[in-house]
ZABADREN-976233 format. One record per residue (C-alpha): residue in one letter; z negated, y negated, x; residue number from 1. Coordinates in steps of 0.1 Angstrom, whole numbers, plus 2048, in hexadecimal, padded with zeros to 3 digits. Example, Ala and Ser with C-alpha at 12.3 -4.5 7.8 and 13.67 -1.06 7.14 Angstrom:
<sites>
SITE;a;7B2;82D;87B;1
SITE;s;7B9;80B;889;2
</sites>
This chain:
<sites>
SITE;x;51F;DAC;5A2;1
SITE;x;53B;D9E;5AD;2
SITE;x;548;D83;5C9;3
SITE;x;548;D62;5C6;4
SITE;x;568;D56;5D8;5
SITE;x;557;D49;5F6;6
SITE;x;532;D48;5F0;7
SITE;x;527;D72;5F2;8
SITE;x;51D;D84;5D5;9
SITE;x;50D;D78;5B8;10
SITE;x;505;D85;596;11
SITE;x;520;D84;579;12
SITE;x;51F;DA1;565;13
SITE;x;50E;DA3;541;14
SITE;x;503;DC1;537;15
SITE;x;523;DCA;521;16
SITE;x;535;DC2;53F;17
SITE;x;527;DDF;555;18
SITE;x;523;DF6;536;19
SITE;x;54C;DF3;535;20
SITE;x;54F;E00;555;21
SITE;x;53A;E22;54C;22
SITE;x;54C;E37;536;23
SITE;x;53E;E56;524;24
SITE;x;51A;E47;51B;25
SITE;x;51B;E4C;4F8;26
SITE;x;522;E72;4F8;27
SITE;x;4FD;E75;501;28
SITE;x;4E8;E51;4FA;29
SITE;x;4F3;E31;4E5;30
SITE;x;4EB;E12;4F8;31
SITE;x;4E2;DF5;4EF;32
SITE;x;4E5;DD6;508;33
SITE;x;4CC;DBD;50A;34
SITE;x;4CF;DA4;523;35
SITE;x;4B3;D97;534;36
SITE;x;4C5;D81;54C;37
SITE;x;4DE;D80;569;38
SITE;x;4C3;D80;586;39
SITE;x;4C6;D8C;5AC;40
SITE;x;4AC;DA1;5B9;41
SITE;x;49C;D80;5CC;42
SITE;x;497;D6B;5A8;43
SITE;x;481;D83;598;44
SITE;x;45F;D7D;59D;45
SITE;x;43E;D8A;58E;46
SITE;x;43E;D78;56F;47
SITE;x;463;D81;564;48
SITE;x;458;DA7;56C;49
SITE;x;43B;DA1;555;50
SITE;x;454;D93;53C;51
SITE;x;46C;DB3;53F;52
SITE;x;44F;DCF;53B;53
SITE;x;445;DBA;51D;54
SITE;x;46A;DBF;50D;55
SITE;x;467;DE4;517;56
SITE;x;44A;DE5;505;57
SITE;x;456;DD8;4E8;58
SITE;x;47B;DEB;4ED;59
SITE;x;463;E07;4E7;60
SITE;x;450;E01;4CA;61
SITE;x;474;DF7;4BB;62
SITE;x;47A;E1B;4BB;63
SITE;x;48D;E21;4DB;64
SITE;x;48D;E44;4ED;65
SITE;x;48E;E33;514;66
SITE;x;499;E15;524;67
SITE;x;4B4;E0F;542;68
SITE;x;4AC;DEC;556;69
SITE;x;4C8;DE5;56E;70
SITE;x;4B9;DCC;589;71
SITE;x;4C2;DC0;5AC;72
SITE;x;4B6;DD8;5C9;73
SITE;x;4A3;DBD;5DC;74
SITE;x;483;DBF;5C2;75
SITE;x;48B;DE0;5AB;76
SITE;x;471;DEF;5BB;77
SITE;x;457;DD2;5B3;78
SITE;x;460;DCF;591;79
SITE;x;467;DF8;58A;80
SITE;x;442;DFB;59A;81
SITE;x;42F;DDF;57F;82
SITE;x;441;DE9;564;83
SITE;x;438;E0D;56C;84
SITE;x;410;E06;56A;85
SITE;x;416;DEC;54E;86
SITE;x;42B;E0A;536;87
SITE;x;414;E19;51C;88
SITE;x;431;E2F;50C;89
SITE;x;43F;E51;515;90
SITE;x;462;E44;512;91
SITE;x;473;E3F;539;92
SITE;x;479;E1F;547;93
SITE;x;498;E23;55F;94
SITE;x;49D;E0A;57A;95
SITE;x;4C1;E08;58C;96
SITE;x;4D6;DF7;5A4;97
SITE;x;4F3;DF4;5BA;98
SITE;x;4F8;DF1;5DD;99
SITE;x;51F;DEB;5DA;100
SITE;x;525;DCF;5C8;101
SITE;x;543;DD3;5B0;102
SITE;x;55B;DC0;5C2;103
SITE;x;552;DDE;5E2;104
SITE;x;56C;DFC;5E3;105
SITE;x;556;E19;5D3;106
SITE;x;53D;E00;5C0;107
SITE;x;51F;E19;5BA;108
SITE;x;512;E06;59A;109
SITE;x;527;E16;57D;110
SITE;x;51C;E3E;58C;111
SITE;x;4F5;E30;590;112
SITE;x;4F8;E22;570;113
SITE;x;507;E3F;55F;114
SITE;x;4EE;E55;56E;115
SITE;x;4D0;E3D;568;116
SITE;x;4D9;E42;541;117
SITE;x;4DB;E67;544;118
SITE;x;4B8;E67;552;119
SITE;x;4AA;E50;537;120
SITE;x;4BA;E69;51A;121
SITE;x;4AD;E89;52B;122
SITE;x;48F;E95;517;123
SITE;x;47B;EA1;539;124
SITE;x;47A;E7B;544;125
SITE;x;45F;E73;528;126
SITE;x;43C;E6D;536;127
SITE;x;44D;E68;55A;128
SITE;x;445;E47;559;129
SITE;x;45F;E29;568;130
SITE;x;478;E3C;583;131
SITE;x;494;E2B;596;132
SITE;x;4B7;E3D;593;133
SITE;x;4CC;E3B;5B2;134
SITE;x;4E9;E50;5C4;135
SITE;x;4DC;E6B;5B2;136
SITE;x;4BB;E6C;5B8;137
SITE;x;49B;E66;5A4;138
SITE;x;47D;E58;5B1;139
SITE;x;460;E4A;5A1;140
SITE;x;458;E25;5A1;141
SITE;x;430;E2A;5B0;142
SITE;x;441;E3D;5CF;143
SITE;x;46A;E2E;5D3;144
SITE;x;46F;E13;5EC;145
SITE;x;48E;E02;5F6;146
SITE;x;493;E15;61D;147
SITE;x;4B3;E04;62C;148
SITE;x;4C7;DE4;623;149
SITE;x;4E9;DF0;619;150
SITE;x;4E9;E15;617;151
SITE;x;4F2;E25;5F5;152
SITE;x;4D3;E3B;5FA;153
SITE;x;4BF;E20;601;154
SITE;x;4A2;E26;5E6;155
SITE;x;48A;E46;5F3;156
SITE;x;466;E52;5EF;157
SITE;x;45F;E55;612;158
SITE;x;440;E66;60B;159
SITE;x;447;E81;5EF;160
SITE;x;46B;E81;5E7;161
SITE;x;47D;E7D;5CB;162
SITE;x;474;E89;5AB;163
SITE;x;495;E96;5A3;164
SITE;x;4B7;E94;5A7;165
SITE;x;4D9;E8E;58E;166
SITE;x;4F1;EAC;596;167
SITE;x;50F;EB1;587;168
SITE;x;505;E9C;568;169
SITE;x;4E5;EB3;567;170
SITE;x;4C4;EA5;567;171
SITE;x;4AA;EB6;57C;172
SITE;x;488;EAF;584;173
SITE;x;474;EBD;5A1;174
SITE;x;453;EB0;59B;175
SITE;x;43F;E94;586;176
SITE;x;436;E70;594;177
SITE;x;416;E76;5AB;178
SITE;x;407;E57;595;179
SITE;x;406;E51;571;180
SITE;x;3EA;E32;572;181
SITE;x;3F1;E18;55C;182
SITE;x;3DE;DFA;555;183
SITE;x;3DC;DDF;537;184
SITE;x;3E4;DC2;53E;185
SITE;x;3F8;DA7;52C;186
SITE;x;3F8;D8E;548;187
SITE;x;3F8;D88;56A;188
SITE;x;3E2;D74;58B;189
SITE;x;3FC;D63;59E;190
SITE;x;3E0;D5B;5B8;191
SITE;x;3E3;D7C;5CF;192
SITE;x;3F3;D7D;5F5;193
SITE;x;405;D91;608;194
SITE;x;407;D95;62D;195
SITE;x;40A;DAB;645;196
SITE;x;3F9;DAF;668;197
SITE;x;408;DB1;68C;198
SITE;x;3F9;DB2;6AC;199
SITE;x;3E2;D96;6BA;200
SITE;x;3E1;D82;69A;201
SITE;x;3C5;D6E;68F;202
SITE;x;3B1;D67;66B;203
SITE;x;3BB;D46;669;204
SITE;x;3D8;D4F;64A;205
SITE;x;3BB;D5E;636;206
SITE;x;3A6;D45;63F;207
SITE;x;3C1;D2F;632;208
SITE;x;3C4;D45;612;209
SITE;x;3A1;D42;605;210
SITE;x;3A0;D21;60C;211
SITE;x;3C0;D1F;5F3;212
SITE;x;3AB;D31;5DB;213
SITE;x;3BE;D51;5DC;214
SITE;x;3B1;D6C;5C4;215
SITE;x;3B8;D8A;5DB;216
SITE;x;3C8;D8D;5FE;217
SITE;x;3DC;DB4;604;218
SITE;x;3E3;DB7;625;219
SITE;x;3F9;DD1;636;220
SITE;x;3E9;DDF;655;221
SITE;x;3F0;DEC;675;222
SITE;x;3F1;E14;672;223
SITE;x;3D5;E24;65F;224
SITE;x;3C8;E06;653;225
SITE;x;3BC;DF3;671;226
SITE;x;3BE;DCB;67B;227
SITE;x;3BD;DB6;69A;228
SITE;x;391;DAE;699;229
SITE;x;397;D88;695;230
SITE;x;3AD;D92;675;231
SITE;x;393;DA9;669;232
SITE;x;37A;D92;66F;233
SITE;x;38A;D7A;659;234
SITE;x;393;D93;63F;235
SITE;x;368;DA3;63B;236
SITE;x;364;D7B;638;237
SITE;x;37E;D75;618;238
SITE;x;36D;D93;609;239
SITE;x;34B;D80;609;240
SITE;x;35C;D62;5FF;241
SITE;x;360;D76;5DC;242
SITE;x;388;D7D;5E3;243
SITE;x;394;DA4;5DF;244
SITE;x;3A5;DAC;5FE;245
SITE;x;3BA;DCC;5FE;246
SITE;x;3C4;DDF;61A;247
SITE;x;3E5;DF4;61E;248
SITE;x;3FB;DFE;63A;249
SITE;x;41E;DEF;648;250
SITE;x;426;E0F;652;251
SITE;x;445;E25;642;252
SITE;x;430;E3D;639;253
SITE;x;408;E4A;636;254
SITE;x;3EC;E3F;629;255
SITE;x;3D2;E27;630;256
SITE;x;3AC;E37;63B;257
SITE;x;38D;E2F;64B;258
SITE;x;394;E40;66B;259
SITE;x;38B;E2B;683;260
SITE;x;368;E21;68D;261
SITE;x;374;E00;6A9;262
SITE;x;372;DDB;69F;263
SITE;x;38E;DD5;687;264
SITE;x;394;DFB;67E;265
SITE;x;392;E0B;65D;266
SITE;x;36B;E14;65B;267
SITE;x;361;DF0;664;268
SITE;x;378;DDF;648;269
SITE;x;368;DF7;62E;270
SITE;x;34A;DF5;636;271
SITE;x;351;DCB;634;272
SITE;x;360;DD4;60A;273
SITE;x;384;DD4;614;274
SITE;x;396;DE8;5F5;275
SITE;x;3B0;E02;604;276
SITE;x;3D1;E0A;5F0;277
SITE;x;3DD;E2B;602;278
SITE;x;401;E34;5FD;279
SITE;x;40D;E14;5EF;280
SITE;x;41E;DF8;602;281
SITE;x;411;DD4;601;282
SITE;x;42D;DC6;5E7;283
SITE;x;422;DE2;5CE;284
SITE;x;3FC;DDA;5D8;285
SITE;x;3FF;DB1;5D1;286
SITE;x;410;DBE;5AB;287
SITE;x;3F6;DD4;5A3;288
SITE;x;3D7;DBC;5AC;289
SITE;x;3ED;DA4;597;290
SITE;x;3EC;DB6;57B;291
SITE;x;3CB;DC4;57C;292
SITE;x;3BA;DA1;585;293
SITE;x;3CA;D94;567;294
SITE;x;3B7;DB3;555;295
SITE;x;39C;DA5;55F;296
SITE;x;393;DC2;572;297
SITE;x;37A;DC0;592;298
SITE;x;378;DCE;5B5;299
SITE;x;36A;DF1;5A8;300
SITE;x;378;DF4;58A;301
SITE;x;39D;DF2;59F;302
SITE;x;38B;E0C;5B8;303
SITE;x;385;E24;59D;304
SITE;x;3A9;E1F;58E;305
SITE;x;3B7;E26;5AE;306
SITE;x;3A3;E4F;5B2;307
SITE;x;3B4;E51;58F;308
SITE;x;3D7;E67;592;309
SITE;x;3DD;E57;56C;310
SITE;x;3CB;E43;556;311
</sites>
């Protein structure tokens, strides 16, 4: 990344471009550049993710031992999470970034990078699943999120940990990913919303939503998994309506339960067929119920996918 004179950052290195600036890779890996195209984190969307596991997939049958996707930092996470449960193979996927662009005094990409590759070549990284590679840290695409704006450490699993670090160019892993589900899908329903729930707010944007003809609805709660009544009201409507609405938290960290018993709590909205997604966040959530609606799957055959550790 590097600045345009006057206009901030924007995206100009190919792939043989950054590659010049990490020295050393082939004394453990040759790589071989494919470039999938000069985006920033904002311009991917759902269907250009779909297109990239697609030419991991294919990378793979090809022959190749792992894959390294450099990506912007603003959706890795989105796009290391589908391809994760889209990746039928052994062989790692490796998401990585930069915080620094390369125009920044100590630009962090070429050491990420470098590291990233290391991590796809290690033999323990097979069956791991996709992982994001960042200031030496590994952490799994099901539990990494993107924690602060502009910090170098920026990606974290605030839940678990990482699964490993990159030490003194040695590759160590702690632990495996705590999910290894993957589904089959080969396309995707754009027709799933996201939104998240404050204090005081009404049912009128679901309401809104299935009138739009919305597919599914996730919604991030407040705390354990609880909404304002006139919200939950709305929401035990959609799911009569015949739309899947999905239930996580906007908190940092936890898990969405049935706790409470009040109008609006936990109990009441699965009692009403509100589908819970504990321990993901709501942009992992909407990917997921992409992929698997496009699978054609249904309500409990996502429920049952879900009590699965793999699959």
């Amino acid at each position: 990344m590097r600045d345009d004179a006057g206009k901030g950052a924007v995206p100009k290195l190919a792939g043989a471009d950054i590659l010049r600036d990490v020295p050393g890779l082939e004394t453990f890996c040759q790589p071989k550049v494919h470039d999938f195209g000069q985006l920033p984190g904002p311009h991917m969307t759902p269907v250009r993710m779909l297109e990239l596991a697609k030419l991991i997939d294919k990378t793979f049958k090809d022959g190749f031992d792992g894959a390294v996707v450099t990506h912007g930092t603003d959706t890795l996470e989105e796009s290391a999470f589908l391809v994760d449960i889209l990746n039928a193979h052994v062989q790692p996927v490796v998401f990585v970034g930069a915080m620094r662009t390369s125009s920044m005094l100590s630009w962090d990409g070429p050491v990420n990078l470098y590291q990233a590759c290391q991590v796809a070549a290690h033999p323990q990284s097979r069956g791991k699943g996709a992982m994001v590679v960042m200031n030496s840290t590994i952490n799994a695409a099901w539990e990494v999120t993107k924690t602060y704006t502009e910090a170098i450490d920026t990606y974290q699993s605030p839940e678990t940990g990482p699964m490993g670090i990159v030490d003194g160019g040695e590759v160590i892993f702690y632990r495996a990913p705590v999910s290894l589900r993957r589904l089959k899908s080969d396309k995707l329903v754009n027709d799933v919303a996201l939104l998240i729930a404050a204090a005081g707010m009404d049912g009128s944007l679901i309401d809104f939503l299935v009138e739009r003809g919305e597919k599914a609805i996730v919604i991030e709660a407040l705390g354990r998994g609880n909404l304002p009544p006139p919200l939950a009201a709305s929401a035990a409507k959609a799911v009569k309506a015949g739309v899947l609405v999905a239930l996580t938290t906007r908190c940092w960290g936890g898990r969405v339960s049935g706790t409470y018993g009040y109008d609006g709590g936990g109990a009441r909205l699965k009692e009403a067929g509100v589908l819970f997604f504990p321990g993901l966040p709501g942009h992992k959530v909407r990917l997921l119920l992409m992929a698997a609606l496009g699978a054609d799957m249904n309500k409990e055959e996502i429920e049952s996918w879900l009590a699965k550790r793999e699959s």
